[in-house]
C-alpha positions in Angstrom: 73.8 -13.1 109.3 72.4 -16.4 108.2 69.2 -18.3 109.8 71.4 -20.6 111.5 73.1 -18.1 112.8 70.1 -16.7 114.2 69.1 -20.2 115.7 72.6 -20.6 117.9 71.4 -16.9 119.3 67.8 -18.2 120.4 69.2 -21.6 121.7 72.2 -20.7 123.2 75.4 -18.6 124.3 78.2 -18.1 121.5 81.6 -16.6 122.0 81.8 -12.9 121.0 84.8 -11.5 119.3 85.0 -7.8 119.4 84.6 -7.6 115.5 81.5 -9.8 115.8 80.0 -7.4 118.0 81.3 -4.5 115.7 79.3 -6.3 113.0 76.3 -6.5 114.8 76.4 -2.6 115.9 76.6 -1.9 112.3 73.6 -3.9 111.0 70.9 -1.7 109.7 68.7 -1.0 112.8 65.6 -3.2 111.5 67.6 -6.2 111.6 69.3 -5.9 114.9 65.7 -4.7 116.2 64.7 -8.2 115.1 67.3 -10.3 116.1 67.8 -8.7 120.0 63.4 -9.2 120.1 63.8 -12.7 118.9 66.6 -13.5 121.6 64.8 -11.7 124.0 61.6 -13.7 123.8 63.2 -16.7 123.7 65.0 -16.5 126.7 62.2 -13.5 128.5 58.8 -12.6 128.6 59.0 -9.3 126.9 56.3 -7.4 128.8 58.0 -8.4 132.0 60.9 -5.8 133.6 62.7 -6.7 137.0 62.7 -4.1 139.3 65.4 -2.5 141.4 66.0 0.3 144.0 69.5 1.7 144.7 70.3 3.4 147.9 73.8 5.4 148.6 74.8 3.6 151.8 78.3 5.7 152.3 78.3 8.5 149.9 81.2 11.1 148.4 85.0 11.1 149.7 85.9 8.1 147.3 89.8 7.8 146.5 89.4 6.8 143.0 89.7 9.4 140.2 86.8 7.7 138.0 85.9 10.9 135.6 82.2 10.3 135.6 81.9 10.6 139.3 80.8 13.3 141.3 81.8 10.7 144.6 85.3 10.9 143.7 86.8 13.4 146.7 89.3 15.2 144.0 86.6 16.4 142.5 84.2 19.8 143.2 81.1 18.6 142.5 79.0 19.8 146.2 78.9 16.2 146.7 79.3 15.9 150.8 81.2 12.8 152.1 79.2 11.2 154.2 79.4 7.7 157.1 78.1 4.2 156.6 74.1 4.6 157.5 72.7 2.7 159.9 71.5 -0.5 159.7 67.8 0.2 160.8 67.8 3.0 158.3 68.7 1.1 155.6 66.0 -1.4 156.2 63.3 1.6 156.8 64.6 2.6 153.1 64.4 -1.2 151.7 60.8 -1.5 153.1 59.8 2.0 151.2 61.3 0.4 148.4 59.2 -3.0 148.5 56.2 -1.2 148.8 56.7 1.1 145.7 57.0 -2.7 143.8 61.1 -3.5 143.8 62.3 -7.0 143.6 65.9 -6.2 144.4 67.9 -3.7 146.5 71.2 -2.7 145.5 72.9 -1.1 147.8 76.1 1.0 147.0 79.0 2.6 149.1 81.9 5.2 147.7 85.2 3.1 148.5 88.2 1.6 146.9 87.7 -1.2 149.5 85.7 -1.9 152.4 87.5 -2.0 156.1 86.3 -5.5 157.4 84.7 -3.8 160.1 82.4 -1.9 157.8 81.9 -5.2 155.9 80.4 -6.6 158.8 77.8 -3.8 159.2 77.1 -3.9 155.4 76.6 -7.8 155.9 73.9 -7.0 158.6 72.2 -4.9 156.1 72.0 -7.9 153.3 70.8 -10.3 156.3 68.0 -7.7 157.1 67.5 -7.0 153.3 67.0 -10.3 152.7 64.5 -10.8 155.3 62.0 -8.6 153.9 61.8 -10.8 151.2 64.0 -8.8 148.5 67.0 -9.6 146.3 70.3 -7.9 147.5 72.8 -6.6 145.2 75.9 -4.7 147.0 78.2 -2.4 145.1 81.8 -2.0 147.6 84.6 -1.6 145.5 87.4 -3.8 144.9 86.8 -7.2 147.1 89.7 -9.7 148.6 88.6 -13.3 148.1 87.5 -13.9 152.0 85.4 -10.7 152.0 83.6 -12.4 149.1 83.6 -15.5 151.2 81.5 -13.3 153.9 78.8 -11.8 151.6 78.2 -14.9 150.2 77.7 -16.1 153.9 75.2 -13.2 155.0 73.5 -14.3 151.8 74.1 -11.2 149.0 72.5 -12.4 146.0 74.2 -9.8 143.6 77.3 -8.2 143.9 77.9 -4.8 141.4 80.9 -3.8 139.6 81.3 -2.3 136.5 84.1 -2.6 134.1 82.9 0.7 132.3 84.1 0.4 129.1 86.6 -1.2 126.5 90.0 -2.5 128.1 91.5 0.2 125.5 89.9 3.5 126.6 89.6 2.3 130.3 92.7 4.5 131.3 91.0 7.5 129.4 88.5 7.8 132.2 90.4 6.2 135.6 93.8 5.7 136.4 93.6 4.6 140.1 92.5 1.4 139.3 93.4 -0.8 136.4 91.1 -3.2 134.5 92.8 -6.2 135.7 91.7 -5.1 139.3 88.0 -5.2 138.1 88.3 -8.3 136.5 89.8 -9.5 139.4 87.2 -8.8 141.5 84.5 -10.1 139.3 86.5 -13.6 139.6 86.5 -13.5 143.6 82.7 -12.1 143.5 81.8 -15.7 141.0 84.5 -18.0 142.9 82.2 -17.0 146.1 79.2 -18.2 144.1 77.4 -14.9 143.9 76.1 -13.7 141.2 77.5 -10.8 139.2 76.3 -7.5 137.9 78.7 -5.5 135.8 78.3 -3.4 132.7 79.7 0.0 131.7 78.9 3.7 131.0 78.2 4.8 127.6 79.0 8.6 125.9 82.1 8.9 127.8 83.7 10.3 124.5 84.3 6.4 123.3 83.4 5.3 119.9 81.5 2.2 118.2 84.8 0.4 118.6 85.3 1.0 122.3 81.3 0.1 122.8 81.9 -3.5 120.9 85.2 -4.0 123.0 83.3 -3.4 126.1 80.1 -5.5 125.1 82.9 -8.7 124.3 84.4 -8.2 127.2 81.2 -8.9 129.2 80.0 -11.0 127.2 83.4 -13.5 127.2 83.8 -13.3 130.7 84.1 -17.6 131.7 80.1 -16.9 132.8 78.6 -14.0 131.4 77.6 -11.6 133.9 73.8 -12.0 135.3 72.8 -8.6 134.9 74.2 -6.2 132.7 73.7 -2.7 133.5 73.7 -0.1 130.4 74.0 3.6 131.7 73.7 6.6 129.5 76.6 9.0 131.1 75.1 11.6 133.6 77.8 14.3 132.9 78.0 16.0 136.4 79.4 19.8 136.8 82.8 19.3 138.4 83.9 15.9 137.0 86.4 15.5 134.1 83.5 14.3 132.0 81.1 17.1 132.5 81.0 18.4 129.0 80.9 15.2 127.3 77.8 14.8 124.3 75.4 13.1 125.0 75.1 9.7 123.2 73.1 9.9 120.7 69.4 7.6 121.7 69.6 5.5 118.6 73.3 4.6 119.3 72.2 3.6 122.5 69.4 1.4 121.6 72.0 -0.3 119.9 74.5 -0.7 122.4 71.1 -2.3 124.7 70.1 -4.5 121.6 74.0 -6.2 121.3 74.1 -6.6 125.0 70.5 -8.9 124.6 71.9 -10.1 121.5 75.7 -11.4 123.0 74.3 -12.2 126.7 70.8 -13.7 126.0 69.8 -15.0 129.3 71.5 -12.0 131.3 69.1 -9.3 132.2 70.1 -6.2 130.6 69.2 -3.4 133.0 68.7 0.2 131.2 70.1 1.9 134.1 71.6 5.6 134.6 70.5 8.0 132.5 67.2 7.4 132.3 65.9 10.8 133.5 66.8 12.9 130.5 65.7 10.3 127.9 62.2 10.4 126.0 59.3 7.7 126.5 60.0 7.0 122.9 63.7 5.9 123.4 63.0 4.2 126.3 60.3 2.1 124.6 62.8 1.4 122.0 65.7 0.1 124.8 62.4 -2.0 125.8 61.8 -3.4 122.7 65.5 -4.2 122.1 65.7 -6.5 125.2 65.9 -4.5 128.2 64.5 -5.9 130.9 65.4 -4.6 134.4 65.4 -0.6 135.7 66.0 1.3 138.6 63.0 2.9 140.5 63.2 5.4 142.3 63.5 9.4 142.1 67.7 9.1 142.7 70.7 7.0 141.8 73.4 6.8 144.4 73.8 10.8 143.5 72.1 11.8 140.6 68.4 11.6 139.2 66.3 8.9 137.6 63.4 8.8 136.2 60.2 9.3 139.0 58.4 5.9 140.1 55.1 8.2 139.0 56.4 8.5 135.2 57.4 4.7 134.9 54.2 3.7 136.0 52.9 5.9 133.4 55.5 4.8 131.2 54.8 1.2 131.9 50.8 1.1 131.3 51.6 3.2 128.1 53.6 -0.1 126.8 51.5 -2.6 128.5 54.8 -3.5 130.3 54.5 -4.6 134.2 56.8 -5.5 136.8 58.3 -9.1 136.4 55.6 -11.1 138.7 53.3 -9.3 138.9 
């Protein structure tokens, strides 16, 4: 790839073909080491990571056949369905979370859809949320255009919702809901003026191919999304994908590295999977241009890495929590 090349990534926001992004997966890992850290500090301050907490607000009994989830209700994965919390619990959660350092609160429920009626509690819980003085990301499903209309109204910041992977080996791991769905959700979610959080799942048994066709995607959506998740899959006894390899950690630094590389002002969150990776790969998804985690000892379901070890983890790199 040429200087100038390099220059349009620093400065600004190309379009991404999915063989451009094949290209870049390919480059010898030096090189796209360098080019992700050169985006990345042109855009970030690279010793700087956003924060986040997610909290299962509804959990388990979810219609959808999604095979990495141990929510989905066809599945027997000891995962008990459970009601909408309450709001005042919610917020007692949201204030533990402030104090352990978060910035943003994501909250998520397991539906296809939310009722209206359980949209109104969920909006009480972005208005008390936001009164605390933190960011508020919902994750709800597929949206109609006037429940977007109402989050935006109770003032949701963030609204989560993953495409997963490429367009072609989407039906390989749902079938209940297509990939125009998602897509149309993300365009009732930015009509709305929120802002959007969507990535995908890695080492669901896709290849390089399927990682650059998910990566395009994102990245040539009409505005790039605002923060990119990256999960490593969780493989849970019970799902479809429970005896799926793990991805192997330097094919997922690069999948982090083209994610900085394609969305260079988005933060790119190194999300699920965190728990079973090393310090050492997780310094490298660092290094590569994530910028954003989850704290906290559980994700929806399953574990993340403990607030105690990132803070380890953290003064190690002589990495701190963006402003602070």
């Amino acid at each position: 790839m040429p200087e100038a090349m390099i220059e349009q990534l620093v400065a600004g926001q190309p379009r991404w073909s999915r063989d451009d992004v094949a290209a870049l997966l390919a480059l010898p890992f030096p090189d796209l080491m360098f080019r992700a850290m050169s985006v990345h500090r042109a855009h970030f301050n690279p010793v700087e990571v956003q924060i986040s907490t997610l909290l299962s607000i509804k959990t388990g009994g979810c219609p959808e056949d999604c095979g990495y989830c141990p929510q989905a209700a066809s599945y027997e994965t000891g995962t008990a369905a459970s009601k909408l919390m309450a709001v005042e619990a919610v917020l007692a959660e949201a204030r533990a979370a402030k104090a352990k350092g978060a910035q943003r609160f994501c909250m998520g429920a397991a539906w296809r859809s939310p009722k209206d009626h359980d949209l109104e509690n969920v909006c009480s819980m972005i208005e008390g949320v936001k009164s605390l003085g933190l960011e508020t990301c919902v994750t709800l499903g597929m949206l109609t255009a006037p429940q977007t209309a109402r989050l935006k109204e109770a003032g949701l910041d963030y609204y989560n919702h993953n495409l997963d992977t490429s367009p072609e080996y989407y039906g390989k791991v749902i079938t209940t809901r297509t990939y125009q769905d998602r897509l149309d959700t993300l365009a009732n979610v930015r009509d709305a003026g929120i802002h959007v959080c969507c990535g995908g799942i890695v080492g669901m048994g896709e290849d390089e191919s399927d990682r650059a066709g998910l990566i395009a995607t994102l990245a040539s959506l009409p505005t790039p999304p605002e923060s990119v998740p990256i999960n490593a899959l969780v493989a849970v006894a019970g799902t479809p994908l429970a005896n799926a390899a793990p991805i192997d950690p330097i094919d997922f630094v690069r999948t982090i590295a083209v994610a900085r590389i394609t969305m260079p002002t988005s933060y790119v969150r190194l999300s699920a999977g965190r728990e079973a990776m090393s310090d050492e790969a997780q310094a490298l998804c660092f290094l590569a241009g994530a910028n954003s985690i989850f704290h906290g000892d559980k994700l929806l379901t399953t574990k993340n890495a403990t607030v105690s070890h990132d803070d380890a983890l953290f003064a190690k790199l002589g990495l701190r929590a963006q402003g602070h």
